[in-house]
SENUVO-251404 format. One record per residue (C-alpha): z negated, x negated, y negated. Coordinates in steps of 0.25 Angstrom, whole numbers, padded with zeros to 4 digits, always signed. Example, Ala and Ser with C-alpha at 12.3 -4.5 7.8 and 13.67 -1.06 7.14 Angstrom:
2
-0031-0049+0018/-0029-0055+0004/
***
This chain:
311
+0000+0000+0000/+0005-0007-0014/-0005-0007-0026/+0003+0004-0032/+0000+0013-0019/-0015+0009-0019/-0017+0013-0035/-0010+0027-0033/-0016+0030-0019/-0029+0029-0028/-0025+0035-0040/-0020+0047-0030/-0036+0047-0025/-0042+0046-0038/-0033+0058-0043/-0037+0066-0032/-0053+0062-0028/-0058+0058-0044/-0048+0067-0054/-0046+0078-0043/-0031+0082-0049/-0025+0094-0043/-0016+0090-0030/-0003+0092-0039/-0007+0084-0048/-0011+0071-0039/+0002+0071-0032/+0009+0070-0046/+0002+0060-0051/+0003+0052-0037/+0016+0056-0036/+0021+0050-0051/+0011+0037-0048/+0020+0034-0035/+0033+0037-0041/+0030+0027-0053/+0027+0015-0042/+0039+0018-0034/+0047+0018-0047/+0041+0004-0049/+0045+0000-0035/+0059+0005-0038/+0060-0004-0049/+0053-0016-0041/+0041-0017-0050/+0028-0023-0043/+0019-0020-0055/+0005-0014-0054/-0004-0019-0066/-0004-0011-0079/+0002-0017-0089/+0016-0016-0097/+0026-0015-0087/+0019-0004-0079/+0021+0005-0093/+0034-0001-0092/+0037+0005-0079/+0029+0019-0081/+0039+0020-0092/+0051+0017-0085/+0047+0027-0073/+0046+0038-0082/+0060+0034-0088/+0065+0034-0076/+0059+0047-0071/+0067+0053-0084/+0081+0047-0082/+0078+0056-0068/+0076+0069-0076/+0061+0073-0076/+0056+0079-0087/+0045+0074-0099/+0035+0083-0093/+0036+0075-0079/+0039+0063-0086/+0024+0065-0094/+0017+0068-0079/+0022+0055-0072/+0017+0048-0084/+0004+0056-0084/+0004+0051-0070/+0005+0037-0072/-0005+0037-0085/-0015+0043-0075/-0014+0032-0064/-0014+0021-0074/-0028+0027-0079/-0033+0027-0063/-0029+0013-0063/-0036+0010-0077/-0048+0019-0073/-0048+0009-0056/-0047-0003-0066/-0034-0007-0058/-0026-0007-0072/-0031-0011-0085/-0024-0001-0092/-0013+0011-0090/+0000+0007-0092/+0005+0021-0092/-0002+0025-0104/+0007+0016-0113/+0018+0028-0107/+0020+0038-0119/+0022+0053-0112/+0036+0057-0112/+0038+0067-0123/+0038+0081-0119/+0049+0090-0118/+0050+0103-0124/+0047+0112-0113/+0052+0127-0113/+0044+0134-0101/+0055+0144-0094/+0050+0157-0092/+0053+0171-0087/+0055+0182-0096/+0043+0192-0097/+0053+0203-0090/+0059+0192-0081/+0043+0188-0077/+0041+0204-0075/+0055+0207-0067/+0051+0193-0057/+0038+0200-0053/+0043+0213-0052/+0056+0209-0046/+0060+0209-0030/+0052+0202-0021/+0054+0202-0006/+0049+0214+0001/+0039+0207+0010/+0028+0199+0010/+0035+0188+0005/+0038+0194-0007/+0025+0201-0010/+0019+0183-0008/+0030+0182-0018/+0028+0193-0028/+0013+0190-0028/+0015+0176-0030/+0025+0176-0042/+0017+0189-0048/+0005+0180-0046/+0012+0167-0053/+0019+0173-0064/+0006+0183-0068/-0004+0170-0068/+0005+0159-0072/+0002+0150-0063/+0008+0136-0058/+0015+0137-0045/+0005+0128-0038/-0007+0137-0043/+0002+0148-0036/+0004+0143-0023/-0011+0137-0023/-0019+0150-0024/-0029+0155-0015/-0032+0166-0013/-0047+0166-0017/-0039+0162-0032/-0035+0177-0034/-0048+0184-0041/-0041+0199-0041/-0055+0204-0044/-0055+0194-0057/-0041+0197-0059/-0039+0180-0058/-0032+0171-0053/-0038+0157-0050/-0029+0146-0051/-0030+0131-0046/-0022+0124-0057/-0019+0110-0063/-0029+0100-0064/-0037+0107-0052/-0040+0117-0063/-0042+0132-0059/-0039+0144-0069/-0041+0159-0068/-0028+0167-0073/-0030+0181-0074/-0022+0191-0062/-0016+0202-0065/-0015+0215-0060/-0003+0217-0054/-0003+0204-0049/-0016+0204-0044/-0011+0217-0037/+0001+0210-0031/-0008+0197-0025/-0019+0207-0018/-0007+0213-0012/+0000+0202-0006/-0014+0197-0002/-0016+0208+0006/-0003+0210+0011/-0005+0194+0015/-0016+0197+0023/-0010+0210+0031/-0001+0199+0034/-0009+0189+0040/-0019+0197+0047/-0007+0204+0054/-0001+0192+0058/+0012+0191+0051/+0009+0179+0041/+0000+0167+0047/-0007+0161+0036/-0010+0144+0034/-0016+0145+0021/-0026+0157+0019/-0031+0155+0005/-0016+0154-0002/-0012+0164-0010/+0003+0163-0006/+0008+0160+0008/+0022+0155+0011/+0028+0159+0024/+0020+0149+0033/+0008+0154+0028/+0003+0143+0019/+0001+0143+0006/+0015+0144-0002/+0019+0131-0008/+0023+0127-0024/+0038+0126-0019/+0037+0139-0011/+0033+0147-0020/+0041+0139-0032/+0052+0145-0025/+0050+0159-0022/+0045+0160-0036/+0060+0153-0041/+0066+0163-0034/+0061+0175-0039/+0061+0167-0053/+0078+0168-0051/+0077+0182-0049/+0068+0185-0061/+0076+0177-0071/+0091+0169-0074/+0083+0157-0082/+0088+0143-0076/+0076+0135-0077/+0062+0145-0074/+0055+0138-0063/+0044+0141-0055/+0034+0139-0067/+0043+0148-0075/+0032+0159-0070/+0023+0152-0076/+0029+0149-0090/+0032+0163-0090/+0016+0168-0087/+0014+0159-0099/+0027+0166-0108/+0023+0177-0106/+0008+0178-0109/+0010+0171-0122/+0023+0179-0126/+0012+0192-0124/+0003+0186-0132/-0008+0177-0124/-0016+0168-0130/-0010+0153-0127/-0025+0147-0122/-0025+0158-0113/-0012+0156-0109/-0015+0141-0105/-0029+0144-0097/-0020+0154-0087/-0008+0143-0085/-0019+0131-0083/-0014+0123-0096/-0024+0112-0098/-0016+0111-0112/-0013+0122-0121/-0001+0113-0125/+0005+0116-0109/+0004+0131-0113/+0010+0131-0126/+0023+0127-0120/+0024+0142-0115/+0023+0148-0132/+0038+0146-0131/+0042+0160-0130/+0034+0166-0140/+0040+0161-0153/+0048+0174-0154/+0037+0183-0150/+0028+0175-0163/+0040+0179-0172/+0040+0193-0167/+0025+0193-0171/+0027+0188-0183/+0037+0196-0187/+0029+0210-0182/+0016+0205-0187/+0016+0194-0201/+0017+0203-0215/+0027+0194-0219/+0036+0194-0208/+0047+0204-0207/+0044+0213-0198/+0052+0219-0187/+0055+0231-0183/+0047+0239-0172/+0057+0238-0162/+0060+0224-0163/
***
């Protein structure tokens, strides 16, 4: 095992034992580190030791990384990844200082969340779903990802211990190893107790075997249903609902967020249901709601000109 190996087999330990980073988290940073030492494999260079050409490297991954397409916001997390080991090894005393944090972050890019329309969000969840139990897993799943806004990976990870019907909650293992409660609704409360109990008629009779009692969601097997499974049952109920080229899984989320805020919900409140640690993460959703301020304007400010009631 090389130096390099040793340092991150340790760094991997000290994420997961010490810091105690959500599992997604561990394998990215692990996953960046490792990429990072076979690019300077790649390019036959034996160093270890902080210092200059380390930077010098960090940067030139990263440059490489963008000459292969990926995105500032990736770009920033690689580096985030790299800044992070460098302290682990400034923190063991293995380095005498971080090389990676002579690398400025990449400049963001202007985002633009894409998002369903409220009457596309409302036909998706209303639309045509198989008429088996199949399709009442995945009616209860887009209903239930869609109504709380959550990341596919809080989706799939639900138990289901997390569904507080009486609280009208849903508890939720975010980011971080963070949890949230978001508030349930009705109707979509009514749909989860359903498929729960028709779930149940199905296993006791014998018609579904079960791996993975506590999950929420089952795929065919049994077990619970993985991020990719249910990524793509819900890109294809996403095709049917709208033509828009690039909505993607997260779209339902973007538009949980669109939404609320378009009907008037207050931003804070808006970023404790998504999980946001920063209120700036949230304020990328405020992009729809310029016309709707105007429109304000205009009905309510004494020296706007008003519009008409039908308007």
């Amino acid at each position: 095992m090389s130096v390099w190996e040793k340092s991150l087999s340790r760094f991997s330990g000290h994420l997961e034992s010490v810091e105690g980073v959500a599992k997604n988290t561990l394998i990215a940073y692990t996953r960046d580190c490792a990429a990072f030492v076979a690019f300077l494999k790649e390019h036959h260079q034996d160093i270890y030791d902080s210092g200059k050409p380390l930077a010098m490297h960090g940067r030139l991954f990263l440059i490489s990384l963008k000459k292969k397409g990926l995105k500032q916001v990736s770009l920033a997390r690689k580096l985030d990844s790299l800044k992070n080991f460098g302290d682990y090894q400034v923190a063991s005393r293995q380095w005498k200082s971080n090389p990676f944090r002579e690398i400025p972050y990449p400049r963001p890019e202007h985002y633009r969340a894409e998002y369903l329309s409220a009457e596309e969000a409302k036909g998706m969840v209303e639309g045509k779903f198989r008429c088996d139990f199949i399709g009442l897993r995945d009616f209860a799943m887009i209903d239930l990802y869609y109504g709380c806004g959550l990341r596919l990976s809080e989706l799939v990870g639900l138990d289901i211990k997390d569904l507080l019907f009486k609280d009208r909650l849903v508890r939720v293992f975010g980011k971080g190893g963070k949890y949230r409660v978001v508030p349930l609704g009705p109707k979509t409360g009514e749909t989860l107790q359903y498929y729960l109990q028709k779930r149940a008629e199905k296993i006791t009779a014998g018609e579904r075997q079960i791996k993975s009692g506590s999950a929420v969601f089952l795929n065919n097997n049994g077990g619970r249903i993985t991020p990719r499974g249910a990524g793509r049952i819900v890109k294809i109920y996403l095709a049917k609902a709208s033509e828009k080229q690039k909505l993607s899984t997260h779209s339902l989320r973007h538009s949980f967020a669109t939404h609320l805020l378009e009907a008037g919900a207050n931003l804070r409140a808006v970023q404790q249901m998504l999980g946001h640690s920063s209120l700036k993460t949230t304020q990328k959703y405020a992009h729809t709601t310029t016309g709707r301020l105007i429109s304000v304007y205009k009905r309510a400010h004494p020296r706007a000109d008003k519009v008409k009631e039908n308007e």
